[in-house]
VEXLOTI-8044 format. One line per field, with one value per residue: x, y, z negated of N, C-alpha, C in turn; residue in one letter. Coordinates in Angstrom, 1 decimal, decimal comma. Example, Ala and Ser with C-alpha at 12.3 -4.5 7.8 and 13.67 -1.06 7.14 Angstrom:
BEGIN
nu [13,2_12,8]
nv [-5,7_-2,2]
nw [-7,8_-7,1]
cau [12,3_13,7]
cav [-4,5_-1,1]
caw [-7,8_-7,1]
cu [13,2_12,9]
cv [-3,3_0,0]
cw [-7,8_-7,9]
residuo [A_S]
This chain:
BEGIN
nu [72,5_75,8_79,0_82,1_84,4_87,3_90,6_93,5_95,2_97,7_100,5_103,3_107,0_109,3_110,7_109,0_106,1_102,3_99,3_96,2_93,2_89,5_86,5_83,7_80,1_76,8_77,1_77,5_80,1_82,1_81,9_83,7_86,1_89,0_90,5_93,3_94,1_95,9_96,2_98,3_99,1_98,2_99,1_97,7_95,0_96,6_96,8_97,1_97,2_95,4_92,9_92,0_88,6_87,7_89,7_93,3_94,5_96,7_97,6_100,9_101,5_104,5_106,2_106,0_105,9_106,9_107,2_104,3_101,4_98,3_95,5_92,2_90,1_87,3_85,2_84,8_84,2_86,5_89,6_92,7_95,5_98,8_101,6_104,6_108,5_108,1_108,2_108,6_107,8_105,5_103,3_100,1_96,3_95,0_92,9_89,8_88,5_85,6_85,3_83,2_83,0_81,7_80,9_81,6_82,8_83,5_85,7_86,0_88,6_92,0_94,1_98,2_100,9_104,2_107,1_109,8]
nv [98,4_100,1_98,6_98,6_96,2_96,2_94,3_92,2_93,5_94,2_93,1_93,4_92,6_94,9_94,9_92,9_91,5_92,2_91,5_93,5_93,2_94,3_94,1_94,8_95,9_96,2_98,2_99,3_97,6_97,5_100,1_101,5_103,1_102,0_103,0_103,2_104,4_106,1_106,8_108,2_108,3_111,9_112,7_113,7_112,0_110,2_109,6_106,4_104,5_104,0_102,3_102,6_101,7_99,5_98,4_97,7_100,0_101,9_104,0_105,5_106,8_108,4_107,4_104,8_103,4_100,7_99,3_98,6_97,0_97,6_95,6_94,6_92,5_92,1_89,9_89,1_91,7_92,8_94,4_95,0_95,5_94,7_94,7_95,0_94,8_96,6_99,5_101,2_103,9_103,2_102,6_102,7_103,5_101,6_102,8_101,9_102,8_104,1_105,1_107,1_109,8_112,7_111,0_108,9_106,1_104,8_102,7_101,3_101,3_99,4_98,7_98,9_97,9_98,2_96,8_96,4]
nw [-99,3_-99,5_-99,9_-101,1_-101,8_-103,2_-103,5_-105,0_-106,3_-108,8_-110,9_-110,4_-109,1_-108,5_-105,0_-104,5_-103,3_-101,9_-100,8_-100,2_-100,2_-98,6_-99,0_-96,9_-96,9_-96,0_-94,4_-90,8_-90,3_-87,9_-86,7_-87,8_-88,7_-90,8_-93,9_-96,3_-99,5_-102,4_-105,0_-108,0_-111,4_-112,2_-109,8_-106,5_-104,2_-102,0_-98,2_-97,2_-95,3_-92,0_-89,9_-86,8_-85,8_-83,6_-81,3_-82,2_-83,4_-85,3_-88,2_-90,4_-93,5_-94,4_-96,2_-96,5_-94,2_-92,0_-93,8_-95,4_-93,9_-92,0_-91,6_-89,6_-90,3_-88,1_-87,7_-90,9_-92,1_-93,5_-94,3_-95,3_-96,7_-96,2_-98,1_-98,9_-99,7_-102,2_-104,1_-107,5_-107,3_-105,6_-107,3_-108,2_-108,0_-105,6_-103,2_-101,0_-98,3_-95,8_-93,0_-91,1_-88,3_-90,5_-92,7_-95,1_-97,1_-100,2_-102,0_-105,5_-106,3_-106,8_-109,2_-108,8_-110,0_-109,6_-111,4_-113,2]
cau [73,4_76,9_79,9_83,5_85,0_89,1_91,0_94,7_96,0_98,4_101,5_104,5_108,6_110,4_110,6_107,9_104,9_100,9_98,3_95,2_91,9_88,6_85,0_82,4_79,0_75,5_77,4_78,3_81,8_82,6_81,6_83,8_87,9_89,4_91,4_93,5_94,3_96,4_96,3_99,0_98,6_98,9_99,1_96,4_95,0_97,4_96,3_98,8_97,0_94,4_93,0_90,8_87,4_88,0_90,9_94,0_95,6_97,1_98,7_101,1_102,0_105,7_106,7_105,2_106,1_107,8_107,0_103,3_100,5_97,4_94,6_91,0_89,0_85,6_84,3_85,0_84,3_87,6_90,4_93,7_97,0_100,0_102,5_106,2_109,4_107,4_108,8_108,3_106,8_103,9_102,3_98,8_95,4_94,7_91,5_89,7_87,8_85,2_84,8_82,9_81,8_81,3_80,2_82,4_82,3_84,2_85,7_86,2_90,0_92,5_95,5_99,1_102,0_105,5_107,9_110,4]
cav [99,0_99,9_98,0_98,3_95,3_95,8_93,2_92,2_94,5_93,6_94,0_93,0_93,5_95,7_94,6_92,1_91,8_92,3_91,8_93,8_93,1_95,5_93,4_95,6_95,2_97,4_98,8_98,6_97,6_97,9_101,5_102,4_103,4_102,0_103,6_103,2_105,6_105,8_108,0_108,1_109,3_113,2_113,0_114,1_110,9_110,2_108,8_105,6_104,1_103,8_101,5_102,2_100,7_99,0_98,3_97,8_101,7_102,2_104,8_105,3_107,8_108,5_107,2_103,4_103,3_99,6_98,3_98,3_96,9_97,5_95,3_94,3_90,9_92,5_88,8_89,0_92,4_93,2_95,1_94,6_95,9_94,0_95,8_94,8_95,6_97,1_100,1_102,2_105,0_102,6_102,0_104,1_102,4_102,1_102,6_101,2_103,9_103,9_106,8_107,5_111,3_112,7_109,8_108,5_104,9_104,5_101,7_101,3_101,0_98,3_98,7_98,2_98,2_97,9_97,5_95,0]
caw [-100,3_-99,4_-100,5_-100,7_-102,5_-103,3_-104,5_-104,6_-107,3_-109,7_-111,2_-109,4_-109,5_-107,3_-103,7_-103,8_-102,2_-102,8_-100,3_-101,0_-99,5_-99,2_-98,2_-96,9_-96,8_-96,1_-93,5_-89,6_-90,4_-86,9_-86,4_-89,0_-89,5_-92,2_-94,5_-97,6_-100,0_-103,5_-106,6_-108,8_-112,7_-112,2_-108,3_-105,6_-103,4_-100,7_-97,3_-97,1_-93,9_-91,2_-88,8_-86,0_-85,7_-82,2_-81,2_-83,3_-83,6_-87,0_-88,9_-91,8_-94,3_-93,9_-97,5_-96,6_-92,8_-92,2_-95,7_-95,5_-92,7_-92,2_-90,8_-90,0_-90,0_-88,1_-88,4_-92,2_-92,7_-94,4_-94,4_-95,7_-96,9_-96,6_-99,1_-98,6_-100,4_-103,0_-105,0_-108,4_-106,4_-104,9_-108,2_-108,1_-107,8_-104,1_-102,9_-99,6_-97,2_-94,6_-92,8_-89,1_-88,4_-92,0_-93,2_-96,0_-98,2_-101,1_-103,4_-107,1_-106,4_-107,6_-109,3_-108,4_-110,4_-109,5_-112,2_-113,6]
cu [74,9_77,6_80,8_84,0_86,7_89,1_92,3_95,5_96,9_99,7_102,8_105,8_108,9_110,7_110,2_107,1_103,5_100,3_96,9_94,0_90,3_87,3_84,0_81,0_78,1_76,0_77,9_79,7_82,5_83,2_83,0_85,1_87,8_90,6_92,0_94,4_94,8_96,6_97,2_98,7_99,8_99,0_97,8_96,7_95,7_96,6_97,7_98,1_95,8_94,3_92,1_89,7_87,2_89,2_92,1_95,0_95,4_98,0_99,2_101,6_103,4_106,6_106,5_105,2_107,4_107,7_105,0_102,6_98,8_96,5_93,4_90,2_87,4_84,4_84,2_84,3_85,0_88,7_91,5_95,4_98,0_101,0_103,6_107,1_108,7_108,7_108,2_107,5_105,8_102,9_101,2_97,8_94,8_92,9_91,2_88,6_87,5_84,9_84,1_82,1_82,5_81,1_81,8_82,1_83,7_84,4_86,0_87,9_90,3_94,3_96,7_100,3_103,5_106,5_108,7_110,5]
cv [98,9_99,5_98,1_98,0_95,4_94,7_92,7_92,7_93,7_93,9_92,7_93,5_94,1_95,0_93,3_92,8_91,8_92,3_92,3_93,9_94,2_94,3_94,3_95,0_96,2_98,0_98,3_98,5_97,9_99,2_102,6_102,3_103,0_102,6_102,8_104,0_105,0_107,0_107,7_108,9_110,4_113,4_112,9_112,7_111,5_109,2_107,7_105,2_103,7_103,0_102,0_101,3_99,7_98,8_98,2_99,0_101,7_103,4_105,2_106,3_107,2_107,5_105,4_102,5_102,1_99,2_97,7_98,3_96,8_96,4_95,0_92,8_91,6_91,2_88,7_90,5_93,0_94,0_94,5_95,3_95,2_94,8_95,1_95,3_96,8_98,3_101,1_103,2_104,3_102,6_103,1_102,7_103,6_102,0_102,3_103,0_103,9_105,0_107,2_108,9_111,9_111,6_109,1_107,2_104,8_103,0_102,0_101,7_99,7_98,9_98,1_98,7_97,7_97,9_96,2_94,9]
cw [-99,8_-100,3_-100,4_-101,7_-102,2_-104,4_-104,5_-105,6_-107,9_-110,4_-110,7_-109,6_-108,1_-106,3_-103,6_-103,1_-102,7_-101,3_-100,7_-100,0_-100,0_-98,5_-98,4_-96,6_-96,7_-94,9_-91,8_-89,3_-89,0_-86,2_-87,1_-89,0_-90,6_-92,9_-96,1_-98,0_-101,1_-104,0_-108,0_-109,8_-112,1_-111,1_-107,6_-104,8_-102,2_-99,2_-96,9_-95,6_-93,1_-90,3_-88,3_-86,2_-84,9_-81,5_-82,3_-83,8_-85,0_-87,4_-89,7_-92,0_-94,0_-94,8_-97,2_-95,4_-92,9_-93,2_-95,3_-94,0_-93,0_-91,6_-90,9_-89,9_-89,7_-88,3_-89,8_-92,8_-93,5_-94,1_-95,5_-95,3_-97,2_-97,3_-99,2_-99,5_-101,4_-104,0_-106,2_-108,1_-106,0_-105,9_-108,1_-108,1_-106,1_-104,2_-101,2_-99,2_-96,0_-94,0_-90,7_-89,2_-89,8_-92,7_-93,9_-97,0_-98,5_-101,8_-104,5_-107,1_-107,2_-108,1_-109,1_-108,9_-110,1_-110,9_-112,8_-115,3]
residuo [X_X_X_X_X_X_X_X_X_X_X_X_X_X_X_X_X_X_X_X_X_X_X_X_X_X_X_X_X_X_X_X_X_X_X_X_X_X_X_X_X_X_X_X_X_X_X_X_X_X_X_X_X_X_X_X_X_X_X_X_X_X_X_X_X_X_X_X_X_X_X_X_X_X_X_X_X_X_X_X_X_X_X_X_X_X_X_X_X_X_X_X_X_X_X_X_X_X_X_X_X_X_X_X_X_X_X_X_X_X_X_X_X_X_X_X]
């Protein structure tokens, strides 16, 4: 059974920080890009950032570039969003994303609010 466990959410002030963790399971985490994504009330999911499955190539939405990092623990199975200098505009519930081919696994999301 696949899994993708987020976790990290929270609510936070203006230019803190939040790490947000994803634990996969059922699947060959290796195989697999990770992604994370955010939906803001009223807004279409954004792709905030990607990691490769092998190697460490990453990429970021423009809006989140230098604030936020991505990375992976393949012995842990996890994923993770370092979130930096946090701002008003970040708040959405992120979600984690596995994706190889077609092949797509989702999480529940977690939420993250910025706000003082």
């Amino acid at each position: 059974q696949v899994q993708l466990m987020e976790s990290g959410g929270g609510l936070v002030q203006p230019g803190g920080s939040l790490r947000l963790s994803c634990a996969a399971s059922g699947f060959t985490f290796t195989s697999y890009a990770m992604r994370w994504y955010r939906q803001a009330p009223g807004k279409e999911r954004e792709l905030v950032a990607t990691i490769a499955s092998i190697g460490r190539s990453t990429n970021y939405a423009d809006s989140v570039k230098g604030r936020f990092t991505i990375s992976r623990d393949n012995a842990k199975n996890t994923v993770y969003l370092q979130m930096n200098s946090l701002k008003p505009e970040d708040t959405a519930v992120y979600y984690c994303n596995a994706v190889r081919y077609t092949t797509n696994y989702w999480g529940q999301g977690t939420q993250v609010t910025v706000s003082s």
